[in-house]
C-alpha positions, 0 to 999 in steps of 0.5 A: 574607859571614857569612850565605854562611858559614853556609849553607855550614857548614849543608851540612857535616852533609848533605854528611857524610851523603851522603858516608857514604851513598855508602860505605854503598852501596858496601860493600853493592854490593861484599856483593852481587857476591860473593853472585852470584860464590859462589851464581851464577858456576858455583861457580868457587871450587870448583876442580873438577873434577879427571880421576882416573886412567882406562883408556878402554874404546877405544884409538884412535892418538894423535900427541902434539905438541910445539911446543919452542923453546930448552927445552933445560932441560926437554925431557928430562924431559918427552919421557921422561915421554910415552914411557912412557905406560901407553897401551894403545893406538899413540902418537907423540911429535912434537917440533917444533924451532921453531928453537932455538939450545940444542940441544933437538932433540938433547936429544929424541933422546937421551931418545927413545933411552931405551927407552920404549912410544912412538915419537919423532919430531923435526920441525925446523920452518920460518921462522914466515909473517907473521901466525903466532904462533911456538907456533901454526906449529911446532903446525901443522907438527907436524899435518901430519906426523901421522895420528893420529884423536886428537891432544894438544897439550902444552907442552915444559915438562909432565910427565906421569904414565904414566897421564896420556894414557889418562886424557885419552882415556877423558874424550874418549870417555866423553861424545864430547868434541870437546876435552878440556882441562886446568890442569896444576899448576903449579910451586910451589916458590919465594917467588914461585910460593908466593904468587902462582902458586895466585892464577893459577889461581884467578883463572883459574877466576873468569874462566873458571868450569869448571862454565860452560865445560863446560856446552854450554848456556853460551857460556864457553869456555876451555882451558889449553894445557898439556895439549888433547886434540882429535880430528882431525875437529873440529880439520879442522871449525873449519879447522885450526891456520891458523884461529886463527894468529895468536892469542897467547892460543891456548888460549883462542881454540881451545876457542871456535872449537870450543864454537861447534858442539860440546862442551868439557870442561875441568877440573884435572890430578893426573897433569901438571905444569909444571917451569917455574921462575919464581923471582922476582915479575919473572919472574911479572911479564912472564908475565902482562904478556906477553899481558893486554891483549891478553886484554882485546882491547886496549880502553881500555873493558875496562881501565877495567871490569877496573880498576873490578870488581878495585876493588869486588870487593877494594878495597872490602871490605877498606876498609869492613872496616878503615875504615867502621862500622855497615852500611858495616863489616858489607858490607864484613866479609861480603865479606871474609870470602867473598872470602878463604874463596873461595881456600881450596880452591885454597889446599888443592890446592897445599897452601898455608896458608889464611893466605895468603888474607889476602894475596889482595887485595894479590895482586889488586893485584899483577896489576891492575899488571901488566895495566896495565903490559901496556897501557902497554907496548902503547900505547907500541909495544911488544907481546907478546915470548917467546922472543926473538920480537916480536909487535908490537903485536896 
């Protein structure tokens, strides 16, 4: 026994060793992912580029469709602001009523009546087919009433500048996109949005680096669907809004259908932004909540790699900075270091304080939660809901 003993206690030091070797390697693993993420991942930490207000030098028809369901709140503002746009060219607003019970329809009518350089059309929309997203059908009605070369789809709670729309064209037309895109600023005024909405759109950047999506040579596509900008023809050369019904992340899966066989274009908007309210932590909760796992196609596999990379990329930096020493601190302070200075130009376009950077892994935590809450939802048979819809489980 006594010589079991001492063999055992001979192992201590070996095993400290080893065990301190294995925090020595992941610290310096963690150093070298965020080496590839910052010199490698398309600059993505940029936060560009952003569309400058333009004047295109051809002014084709533009139909502008709206899909609105029970947005009695901010319909108004936003059907006023894309009646006044400085376009030089025709323009329709089509506001698709996708059965709402607040009284949004009238709410467009009565803004469409306040004088303005467009025109308004208010298109109440059928039952929504099995297989169809609710957003994805009243968009699909709202092409077969227009005729316009040129179409934007944009959400019922966007506000845009007057330059806005020929800024989107002059883009479209200056290297002939198929698709322009862009990431409206997002609202920014409550605790909750404060800390946690600029997070979104930088780790909306880090999956989706812009310099990728708008490189033809890169299979990274992407889009936001506040504001797309599409011309008729690519849109009927991918199949229509039917090709891709019934996808709940339908920004996303549009730019891809399209990069496939032509050219994106995604960037940051000055001249748009959303007045969508999330007041509480709860409320940015159930949005993310709301479509994650279905973002990681529902696969236990990807959880797990999201779960891991999330681990080494904020975990781990911030553990061996605090915790470690020697080679494992060093690894794990230069990570840090990176990884806070990485969300300081997305800190800087909502005007936020660079401190808040420091909050950044504890963010990453946040999210993390709530993409696994997203899992857990669906593997007990629930799904994705909005707007009093249930989408089940796909």
């Amino acid at each position: 026994m006594s010589a079991m003993w001492d063999f055992g206690y001979a192992l201590r030091p070996r095993a400290g060793g080893l065990f301190r070797m294995g925090h020595d390697l992941l610290a310096l693993f963690s150093l070298c992912l965020w080496a590839y993420l910052i010199l490698l991942h398309g600059r993505y930490w940029l936060s560009r580029p952003e569309l400058r207000a333009a004047v295109p030098r051809a002014a084709p028809a533009v139909d502008i469709i709206v899909p609105a369901r029970d947005e009695a709140a901010t319909i108004g503002p936003v059907v006023s602001s894309l009646m006044a746009q400085a376009y030089p060219g025709r323009f329709r607003v089509i506001v698709v009523d996708d059965g709402s019970s607040d009284g949004t329809a009238d709410l467009a009518h009565r803004a469409g009546r306040d004088g303005s350089a467009g025109t308004l059309q208010v298109v109440q929309g059928h039952a929504k087919p099995t297989g169809w997203s609710g957003k994805l059908w009243a968009i699909s009605q709202g092409v077969q009433t227009s005729e316009a070369p040129l179409l934007l789809l944009t959400d019922a709670d966007i506000v845009h500048d007057p330059r806005h729309l020929a800024t989107l064209v002059a883009r479209l037309e200056e290297g002939q996109i198929d698709m322009v895109s862009e990431m409206v600023r997002l609202n920014c005024e409550s605790a909750a949005e404060r800390w946690l909405v600029p997070a979104f759109v930088y780790f909306f950047q880090m999956l989706y680096p812009f310099a990728r999506v708008n490189d033809p040579k890169s299979r990274t596509a992407a889009a936001a669907g506040g504001t797309v900008l599409i011309r008729r023809t690519t849109l009927d050369r991918i199949g229509g809004i039917a090709s891709i019904r019934g996808a709940l992340i339908d920004d996303v899966t549009l730019a891809k259908a399209v990069k496939r066989d032509g050219t994106i274009f995604l960037g940051h908007s000055g001249l748009a932004t959303s007045i969508r309210r999330y007041p509480h932590c709860a409320d940015i909760w159930q949005m993310i909540a709301r479509t994650a796992f279905t973002q990681l196609r529902h696969s236990a596999l990807l959880l797990v790699l999201t779960v891991f990379g999330l681990v080494m990329i904020w975990g781990v930096p911030l553990a061996a900075a605090l915790f470690d020493r020697g080679w494992a601190r060093l690894c794990g302070l230069l990570a840090f270091c990176l990884s806070i200075a990485s969300y300081w130009p997305t800190l800087a376009r909502y005007r936020r304080s660079l401190a808040w950077s420091l909050t950044l892994p504890l963010i990453a935590l946040f999210y993390l939660a709530a993409t696994a809450a997203s899992a857990g939802s669906h593997w007990l048979g629930g799904g994705a809901r909005w707007k009093n819809r249930d989408y089940g489980r796909g």
